[in-house]
C-alpha positions in Angstrom: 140.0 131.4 165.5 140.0 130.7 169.5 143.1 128.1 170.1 140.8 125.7 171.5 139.1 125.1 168.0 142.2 123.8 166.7 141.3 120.5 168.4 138.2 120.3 166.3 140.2 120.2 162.8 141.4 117.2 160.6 143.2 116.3 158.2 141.6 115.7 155.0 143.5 115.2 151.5 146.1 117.9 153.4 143.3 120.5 154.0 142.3 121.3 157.5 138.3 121.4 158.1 136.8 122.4 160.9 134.2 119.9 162.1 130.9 122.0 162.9 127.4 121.0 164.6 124.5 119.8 162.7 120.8 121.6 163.9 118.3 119.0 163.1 114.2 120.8 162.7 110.9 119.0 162.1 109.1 119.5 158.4 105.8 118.5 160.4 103.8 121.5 160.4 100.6 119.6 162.2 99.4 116.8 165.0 98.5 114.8 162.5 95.0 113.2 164.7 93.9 117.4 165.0 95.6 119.1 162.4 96.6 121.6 165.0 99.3 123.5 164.0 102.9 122.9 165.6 106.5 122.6 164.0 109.6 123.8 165.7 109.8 125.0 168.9 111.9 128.3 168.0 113.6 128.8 171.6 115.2 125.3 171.6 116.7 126.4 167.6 117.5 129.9 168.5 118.8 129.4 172.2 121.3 126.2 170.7 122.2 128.2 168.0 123.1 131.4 170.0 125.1 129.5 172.1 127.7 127.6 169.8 128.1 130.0 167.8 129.2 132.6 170.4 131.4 129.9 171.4 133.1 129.7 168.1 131.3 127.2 166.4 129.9 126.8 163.1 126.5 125.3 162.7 124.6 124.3 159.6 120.7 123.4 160.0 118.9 120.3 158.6 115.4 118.5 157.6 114.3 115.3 156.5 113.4 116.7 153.3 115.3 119.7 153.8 113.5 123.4 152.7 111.7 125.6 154.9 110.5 124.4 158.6 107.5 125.0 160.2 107.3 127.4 163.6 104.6 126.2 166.3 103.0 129.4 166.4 102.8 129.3 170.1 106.4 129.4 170.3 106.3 133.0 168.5 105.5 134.4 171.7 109.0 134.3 173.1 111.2 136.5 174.8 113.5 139.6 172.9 116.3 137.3 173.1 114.8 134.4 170.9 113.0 136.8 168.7 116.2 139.2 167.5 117.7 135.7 166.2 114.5 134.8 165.2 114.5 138.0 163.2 118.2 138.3 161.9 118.0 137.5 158.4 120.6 135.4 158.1 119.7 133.4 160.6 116.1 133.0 159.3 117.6 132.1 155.8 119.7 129.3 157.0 116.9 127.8 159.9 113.9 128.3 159.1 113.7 129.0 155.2 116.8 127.0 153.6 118.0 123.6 155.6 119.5 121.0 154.5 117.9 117.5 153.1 119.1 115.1 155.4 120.4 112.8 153.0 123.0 115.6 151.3 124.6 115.6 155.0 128.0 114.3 155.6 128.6 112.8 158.6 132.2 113.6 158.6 131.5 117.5 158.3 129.7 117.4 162.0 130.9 116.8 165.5 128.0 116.9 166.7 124.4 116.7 166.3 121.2 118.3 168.0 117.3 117.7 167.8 115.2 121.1 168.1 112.1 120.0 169.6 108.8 120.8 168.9 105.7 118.2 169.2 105.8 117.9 164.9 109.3 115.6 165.4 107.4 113.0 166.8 106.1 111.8 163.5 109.3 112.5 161.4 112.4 111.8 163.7 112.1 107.8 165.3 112.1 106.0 162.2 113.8 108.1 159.4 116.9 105.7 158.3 118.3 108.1 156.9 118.5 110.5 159.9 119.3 107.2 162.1 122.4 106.4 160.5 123.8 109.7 160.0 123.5 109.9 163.5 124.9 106.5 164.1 127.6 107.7 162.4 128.4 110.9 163.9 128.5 109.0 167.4 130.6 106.1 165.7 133.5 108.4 164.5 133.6 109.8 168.2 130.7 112.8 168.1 128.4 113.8 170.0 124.4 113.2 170.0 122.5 116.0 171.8 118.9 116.8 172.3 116.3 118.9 174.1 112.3 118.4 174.8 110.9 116.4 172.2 114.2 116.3 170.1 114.7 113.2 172.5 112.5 111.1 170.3 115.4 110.3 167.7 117.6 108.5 170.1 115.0 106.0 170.6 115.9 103.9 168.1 119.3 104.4 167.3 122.0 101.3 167.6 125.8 100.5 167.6 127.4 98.5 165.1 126.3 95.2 167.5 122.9 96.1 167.0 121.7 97.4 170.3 120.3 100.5 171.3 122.6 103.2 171.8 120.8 104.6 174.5 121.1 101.8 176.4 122.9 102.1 180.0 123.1 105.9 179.3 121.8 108.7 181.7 119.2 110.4 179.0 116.8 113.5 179.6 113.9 114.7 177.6 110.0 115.6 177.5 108.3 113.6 180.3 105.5 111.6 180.5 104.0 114.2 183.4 105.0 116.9 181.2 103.0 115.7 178.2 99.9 115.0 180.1 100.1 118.2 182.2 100.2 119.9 178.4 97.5 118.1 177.4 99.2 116.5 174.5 99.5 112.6 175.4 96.2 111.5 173.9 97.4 113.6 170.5 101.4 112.0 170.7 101.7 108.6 168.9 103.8 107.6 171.9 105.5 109.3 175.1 109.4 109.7 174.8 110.3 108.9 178.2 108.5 105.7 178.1 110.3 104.5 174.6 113.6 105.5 176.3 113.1 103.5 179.2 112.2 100.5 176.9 115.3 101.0 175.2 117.3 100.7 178.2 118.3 104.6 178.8 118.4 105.9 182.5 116.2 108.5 182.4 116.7 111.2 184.6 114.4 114.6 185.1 113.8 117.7 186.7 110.4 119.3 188.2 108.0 119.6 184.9 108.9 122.7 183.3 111.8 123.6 185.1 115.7 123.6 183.4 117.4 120.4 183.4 119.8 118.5 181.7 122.4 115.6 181.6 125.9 114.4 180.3 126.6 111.4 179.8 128.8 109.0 177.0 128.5 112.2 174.2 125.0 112.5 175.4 124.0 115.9 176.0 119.8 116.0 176.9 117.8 118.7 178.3 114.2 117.9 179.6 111.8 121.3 177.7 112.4 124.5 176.4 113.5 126.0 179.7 116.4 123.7 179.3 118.2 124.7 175.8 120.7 127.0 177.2 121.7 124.7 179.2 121.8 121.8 176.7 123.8 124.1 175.0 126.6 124.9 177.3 127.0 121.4 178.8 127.7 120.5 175.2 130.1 123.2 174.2 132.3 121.9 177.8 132.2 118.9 176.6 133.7 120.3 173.5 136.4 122.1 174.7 137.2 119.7 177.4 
């Protein structure tokens, strides 16, 4: 074990357990207006995942009804990188074929939490209760929410114990509105994310579409698209260590 990952232990009925990250996927396998296929965008699971756990962290995936995911097939043409993960049977076991049902997660297991993107979270991530207050409750007991590309769409309407939105007064990134009409998604989306945020009171800050950026901010870590996962990633895994 690094030294630094004694930090991330507690003290439970005298055992030490090391608090890991929670990977949150979509099980939306469509747009539901087209039926055009989409799911997970595999970069923004594999390039996360690759990440922590190089940096000594445990990770454990997730679903809202847990089971196997579904890939957005255009996100199969990726680089060697994402595909040797993509291909390592473990990994493949644990993401894609095996996560968890959301409501079997602990909240006092994770340290943090991550959205995976991928245009099928839109319909199963803003108004899951379930999902809302385990994250609630990871941020509560002093985690960490992060998120990349559409992952963004389940901080929209998280709140604090007062009842406001959590994203409010924070420096958020995510999709953008340009970058969803540039795709030519916005007429398919039930909403834009960066428009919701903004309602909700976060500061949203971006990049040029489709180039890497992300933010820090209050145990917010956001990146704006797929380009931006590493990133995501690393800004998290300071924050971590720090």
């Amino acid at each position: 074990m690094n030294t630094w990952q004694i930090e991330l232990w507690k003290i439970n009925k005298g055992e030490s357990i090391m608090k890991k990250i929670l990977i949150v996927e979509t099980n939306i396998n469509q747009y539901l207006p087209t039926n055009q296929a989409t799911g997970i965008w595999l970069e923004e699971v594999t390039g996360f995942y690759d990440v922590v756990t190089n940096a000594g962290f445990t990770v454990d995936f997730a679903s809202i009804n847990g089971g196997s995911v579904p890939i957005d097939p255009n996100s199969l043409n990726a680089d060697t990188r994402t595909m040797t993960i993509y291909n390592n049977p473990k990994f493949y076991n644990q993401a894609i074929k095996n996560t968890k049902k959301i409501s079997d997660v602990n909240s006092e297991d994770y340290i943090a939490i991550y959205f995976a993107g991928g245009h099928g979270v839109m319909w199963d991530f803003p108004d899951n209760s379930e999902l809302q207050k385990l994250t609630e409750m990871i941020y509560q007991n002093g985690g960490y929410i992060s998120s990349v590309c559409h992952g963004e769409v389940a901080l929209i309407n998280l709140k604090d114990t007062n009842g406001d939105y959590l994203v409010n007064g924070k420096k958020i990134n995510g999709y953008t509105d340009e970058e969803e009409m540039l795709g030519g998604t916005s007429q398919v989306v039930p909403f834009l994310g960066e428009s919701e945020l903004r309602k909700h009171g976060a500061l949203f800050e971006k990049g040029l579409p489709f180039s890497e950026y992300a933010v820090s901010d209050q145990r917010f870590v956001t990146g704006q698209n797929p380009m931006s996962t590493y990133k995501v990633a690393q800004l998290l895994v300071n924050e971590l260590k720090g």
